[in-house]
N, C-alpha and C positions, 0 to 999 in steps of 0.2 A: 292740395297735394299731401300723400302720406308716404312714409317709405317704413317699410319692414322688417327689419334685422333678421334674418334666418341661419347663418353662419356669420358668429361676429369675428371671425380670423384672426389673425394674428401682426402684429407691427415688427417690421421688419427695419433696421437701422441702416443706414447704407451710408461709408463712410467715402466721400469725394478730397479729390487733392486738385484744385484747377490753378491752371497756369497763365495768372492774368498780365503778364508783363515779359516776356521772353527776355527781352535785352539786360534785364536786372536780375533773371531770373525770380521773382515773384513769385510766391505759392501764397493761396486760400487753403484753408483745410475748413471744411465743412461735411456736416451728415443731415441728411436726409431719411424720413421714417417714412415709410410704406405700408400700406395694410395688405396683406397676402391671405389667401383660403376665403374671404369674405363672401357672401354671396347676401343682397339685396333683395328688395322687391317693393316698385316703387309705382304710386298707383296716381292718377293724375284726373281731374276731371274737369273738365269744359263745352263749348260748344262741339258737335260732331266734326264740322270744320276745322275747327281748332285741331281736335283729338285726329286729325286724320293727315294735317299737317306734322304732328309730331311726330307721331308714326312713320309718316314715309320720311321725314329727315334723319331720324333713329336707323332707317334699312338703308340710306341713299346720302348719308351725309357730304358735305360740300368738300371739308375738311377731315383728316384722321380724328375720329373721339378719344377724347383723354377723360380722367377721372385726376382733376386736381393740377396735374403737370401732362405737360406733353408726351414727357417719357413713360408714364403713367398711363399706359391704354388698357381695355379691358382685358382680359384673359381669355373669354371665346364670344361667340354671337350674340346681342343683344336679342331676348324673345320678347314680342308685345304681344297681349292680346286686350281687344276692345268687348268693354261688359256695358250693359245696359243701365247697371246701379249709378246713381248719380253720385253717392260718397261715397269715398277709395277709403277710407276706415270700415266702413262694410265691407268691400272688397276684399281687403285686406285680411279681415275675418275669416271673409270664406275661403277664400283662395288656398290650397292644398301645399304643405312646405317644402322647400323650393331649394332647403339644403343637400349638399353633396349628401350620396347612400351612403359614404362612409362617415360622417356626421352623423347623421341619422342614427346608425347603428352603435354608434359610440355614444351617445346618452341614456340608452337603457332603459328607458318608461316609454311607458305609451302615449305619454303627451306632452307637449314641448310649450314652454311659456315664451313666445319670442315679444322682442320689443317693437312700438310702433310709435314712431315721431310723426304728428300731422300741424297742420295748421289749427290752433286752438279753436276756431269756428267751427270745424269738422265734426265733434264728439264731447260731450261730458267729460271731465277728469277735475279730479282733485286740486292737481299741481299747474298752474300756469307759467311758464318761463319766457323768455323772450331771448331771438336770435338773429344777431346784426349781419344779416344778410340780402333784405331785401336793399334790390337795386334803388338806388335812386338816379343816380348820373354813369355813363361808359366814359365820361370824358376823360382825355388823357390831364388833360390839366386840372381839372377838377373833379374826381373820380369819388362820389360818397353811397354810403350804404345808409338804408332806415333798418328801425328794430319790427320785428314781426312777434305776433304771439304766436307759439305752437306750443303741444303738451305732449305727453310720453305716458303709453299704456302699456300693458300686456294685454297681450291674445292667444287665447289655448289652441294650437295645431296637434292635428293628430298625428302620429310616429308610425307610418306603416311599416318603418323596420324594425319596429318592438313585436317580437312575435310570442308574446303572452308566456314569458319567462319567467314560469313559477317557481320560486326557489324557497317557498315555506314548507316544504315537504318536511318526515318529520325518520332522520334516518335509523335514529332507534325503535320504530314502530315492526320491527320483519323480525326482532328477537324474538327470541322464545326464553322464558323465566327460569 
């Protein structure tokens, strides 16, 4: 698995007041952060089975999808599409970028460095980290995560809403002496 950063958004604070106790009146005051404008791209690879099972529970899920909290669903349609390349860090490469046109037009060059977190088996890089995420138990009573290696790259996308904005022109050149 790789996921792609194309719009890293913005964290949005959201401050809650919950009322756990009525008869004593009780207040929690807690906040909750949010990522907002974000947009992903997240590439996955396995058997065709596999990849066609995820796919139809991504368009058909059992349950509302969330990202993180329940209250936390996505913002519009989830789009898949299924490629032939076996590493989704290739994929990922080529895959054309995928952030909002008004992003896009808001960086100004023609080429966008975005980031890509994969599974450290994926690709070559420099830097190894490790992220205590992989499952090991659902249990409710014993519930544990193992460490995985992944690593973090850049990848150059092209900016089709840079449209070759030369601005080295030279505006004392139309004088005359």
């Amino acid at each position: 698995m790789a996921v792609r950063i194309d719009q890293p958004g913005r964290t949005l604070t959201d401050f809650q007041t919950i009322e756990y106790n009525q008869k004593n009146g009780k207040r929690s005051l807690s906040y909750r952060d949010y990522l907002q404008d974000a947009v992903f791209v997240v590439a996955i690879a396995g058997e065709d089975q596999q990849i066609e099972l995820v796919e139809t529970a991504l368009h058909h899920p059992k349950f509302q999808l969330f990202l993180g909290r329940r209250a936390n669903v996505p913002a519009g349609l989830l789009l898949t599409r299924v490629f032939d390349e076996e590493n989704p860090v290739t994929v990922l490469r080529q895959y054309e970028w995928q952030a909002a046109e008004w992003y896009q037009r808001q960086q100004r060059q023609p080429k966008y460095m975005a980031e890509v977190i994969a599974d450290a088996d994926l690709a070559q890089a420099n830097l190894t980290t490790f992220a205590k995420d992989n499952v090991g138990s659902f249990s409710q009573d014993h519930r544990w995560h193992s460490y995985r290696a992944i690593i973090s790259m850049n990848v150059e996308l092209e900016n089709k809403q840079c449209h070759g904005q030369d601005t080295s022109h030279d505006v004392m050149a139309n004088l005359e002496e």
